[in-house]
C-alpha positions, 0 to 999 in steps of 0.5 A: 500500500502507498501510505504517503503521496502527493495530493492538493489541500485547501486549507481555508475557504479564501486561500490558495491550494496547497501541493503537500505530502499527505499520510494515508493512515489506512488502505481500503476497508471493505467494499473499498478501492484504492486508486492511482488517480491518471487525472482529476476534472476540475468542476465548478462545484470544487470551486463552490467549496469557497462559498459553502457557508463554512458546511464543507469541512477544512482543511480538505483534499477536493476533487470529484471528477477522477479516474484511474487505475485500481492498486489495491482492493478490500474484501473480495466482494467488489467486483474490481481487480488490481490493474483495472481501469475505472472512473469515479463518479459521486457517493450513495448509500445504495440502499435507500427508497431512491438507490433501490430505484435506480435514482442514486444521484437523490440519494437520502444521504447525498448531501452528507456523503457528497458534499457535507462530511462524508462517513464518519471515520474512528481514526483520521484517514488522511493527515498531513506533515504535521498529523492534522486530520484532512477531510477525506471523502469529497464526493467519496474520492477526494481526487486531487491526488496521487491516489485516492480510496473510494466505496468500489460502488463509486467506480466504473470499469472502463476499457483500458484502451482508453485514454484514462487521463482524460476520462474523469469529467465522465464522472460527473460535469459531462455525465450532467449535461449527457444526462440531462439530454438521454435521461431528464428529457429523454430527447430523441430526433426531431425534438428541439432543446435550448442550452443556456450556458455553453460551459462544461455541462452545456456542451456536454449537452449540445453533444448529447443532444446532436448525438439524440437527432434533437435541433439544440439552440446554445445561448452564452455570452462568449463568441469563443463558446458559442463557435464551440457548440456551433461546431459541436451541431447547434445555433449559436445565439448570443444570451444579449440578443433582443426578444432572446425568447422569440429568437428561440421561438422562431428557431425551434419552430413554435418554442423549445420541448425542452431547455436545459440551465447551467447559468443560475441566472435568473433572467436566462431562466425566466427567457429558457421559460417562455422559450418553451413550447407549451408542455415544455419543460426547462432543467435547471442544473446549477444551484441557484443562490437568490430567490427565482421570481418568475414572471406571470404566466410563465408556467402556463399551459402544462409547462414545467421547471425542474432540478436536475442533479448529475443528469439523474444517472446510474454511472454504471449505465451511462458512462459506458455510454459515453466513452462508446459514443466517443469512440464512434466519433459521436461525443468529442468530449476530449475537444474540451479538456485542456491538461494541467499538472497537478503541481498548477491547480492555482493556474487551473482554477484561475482559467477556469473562472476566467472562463479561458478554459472548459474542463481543466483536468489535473495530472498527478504525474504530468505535464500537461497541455 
C-alpha cells in the first residue's frame, strides 16, 4: 500500500491550494478501492467549496471528477481487480427508497456523503506533515491526488484502451449535461432543446443532444463558446440578443420541448421559460443562490421547471455510454479538456473562472497541455 503521496489541500475557504505530502493512515476497508488517480476534472462545484457557508469541512483534499487505475482492493466482494481501469463518479448509500430505484444521484444521504462530511471515520484517514486530520471523502474520492480510496460502488470499469487521463469529467460535469439530454428529457430526433450556458455541462449537452437527432439552440455570452457548440451541431445565439425568447421561438419552430440551465441566472431562466413550447419543460442544473421570481404566466399551459442533479444517472449505465459514443466519433468530449499538472491547480482554477478554459483536468504525474 502507498501510505504517503502527493495530493492538493485547501486549507481555508479564501486561500490558495496547497501541493503537500499527505499520510494515508489506512488502505481500503471493505467494499473499498484504492486508486492511482491518471487525472482529476476540475468542476465548478470544487470551486463552490469557497462559498459553502463554512458546511464543507477544512482543511480538505477536493476533487470529484477522477479516474484511474485500481492498486489495491478490500474484501473480495467488489467486483474490481488490481490493474483495472475505472472512473469515479459521486457517493450513495445504495440502499435507500431512491438507490433501490435506480435514482442514486437523490440519494437520502447525498448531501452528507457528497458534499457535507462524508462517513464518519474512528481514526483520521488522511493527515498531513504535521498529523492534522484532512477531510477525506469529497464526493467519496477526494481526487486531487496521487491516489485516492473510494466505496468500489463509486467506480466504473472502463476499457483500458482508453485514454484514462482524460476520462474523469465522465464522472460527473459531462455525465450532467449527457444526462440531462438521454435521461431528464429523454430527447430523441426531431425534438428541439435550448442550452443556456455553453460551459462544461452545456456542451456536454449540445453533444448529447446532436448525438439524440434533437435541433439544440446554445445561448452564452462568449463568441469563443458559442463557435464551440456551433461546431459541436447547434445555433449559436448570443444570451444579449433582443426578444432572446422569440429568437428561440422562431428557431425551434413554435418554442423549445425542452431547455436545459447551467447559468443560475435568473433572467436566462425566466427567457429558457417562455422559450418553451407549451408542455415544455426547462432543467435547471446549477444551484441557484437568490430567490427565482418568475414572471406571470410563465408556467402556463402544462409547462414545467425542474432540478436536475448529475443528469439523474446510474454511472454504471451511462458512462459506458459515453466513452462508446466517443469512440464512434459521436461525443468529442476530449475537444474540451485542456491538461494541467497537478503541481498548477492555482493556474487551473484561475482559467477556469476566467472562463479561458472548459474542463481543466489535473495530472498527478504530468505535464500537461
Amino acid at each position: 500500500m502507498t501510505s504517503r503521496f502527493g495530493a492538493a489541500v485547501l486549507r481555508s475557504y479564501d486561500s490558495r491550494f496547497t501541493v503537500e505530502e499527505v499520510t494515508l493512515n489506512a488502505g481500503p476497508a471493505d467494499g473499498e478501492i484504492l486508486v492511482r488517480i491518471a487525472g482529476c476534472g476540475m468542476c465548478r462545484t470544487d470551486l463552490a467549496v469557497r462559498h459553502s457557508d463554512g458546511r464543507s469541512p477544512l482543511p480538505a483534499v477536493l476533487g470529484h471528477e477522477g479516474a484511474g487505475v485500481v492498486v489495491e482492493t478490500g474484501g473480495s466482494h467488489t467486483g474490481l481487480s488490481n490493474g483495472d481501469h475505472v472512473v469515479l463518479s459521486f457517493d450513495f448509500c445504495g440502499h435507500c427508497r431512491n438507490c433501490m430505484n435506480a435514482a442514486p444521484a437523490h440519494c437520502d444521504s447525498f448531501a452528507s456523503l457528497n458534499l457535507f462530511g462524508g462517513r464518519k471515520e474512528k481514526a483520521a484517514r488522511l493527515s498531513d506533515a504535521a498529523g492534522e486530520e484532512l477531510a477525506p471523502r469529497w464526493f467519496g474520492q477526494s481526487s486531487f491526488a496521487e491516489y485516492a480510496v473510494v466505496p468500489a460502488r463509486n467506480a466504473v470499469r472502463v476499457d483500458s484502451s482508453l485514454p484514462i487521463e482524460l476520462l474523469g469529467p465522465l464522472g460527473c460535469g459531462f455525465l450532467t449535461g449527457a444526462g440531462a439530454v438521454f435521461n431528464s428529457f429523454g430527447a430523441g430526433p426531431g425534438d428541439t432543446i435550448a442550452v443556456f450556458g455553453a460551459g462544461a455541462v452545456g456542451l456536454a449537452a449540445v453533444m448529447a443532444a446532436a448525438a439524440s437527432g434533437a435541433v439544440t439552440v446554445a445561448v452564452d455570452r462568449h463568441p469563443e463558446r458559442l463557435a464551440l457548440a456551433e461546431r459541436f451541431g447547434a445555433i449559436p445565439l448570443h444570451a444579449a440578443s433582443a426578444d432572446l425568447p422569440g429568437r428561440i421561438r422562431r428557431l425551434t419552430d413554435g418554442g423549445a420541448q425542452y431547455a436545459l440551465d447551467t447559468t443560475a441566472s435568473v433572467q436566462l431562466i425566466n427567457d429558457a421559460l417562455w422559450a418553451l413550447r407549451p408542455t415544455g419543460h426547462l432543467g435547471l442544473v446549477a444551484r441557484l443562490r437568490t430567490a427565482l421570481p418568475l414572471e406571470p404566466g410563465a408556467l402556463d399551459r402544462g409547462r414545467r421547471i425542474s432540478h436536475i442533479c448529475e443528469g439523474d444517472a446510474v454511472p454504471g449505465l451511462m458512462i459506458p455510454r459515453l466513452t462508446g459514443l466517443w469512440q464512434a466519433g459521436h461525443f468529442p468530449f476530449d475537444e474540451l479538456i485542456r491538461t494541467y499538472p497537478l503541481a498548477d491547480i492555482n493556474e487551473a482554477e484561475r482559467d477556469c473562472d476566467a472562463g479561458r478554459v472548459v474542463k481543466p483536468v489535473l495530472l498527478p504525474a504530468g505535464r500537461g497541455r
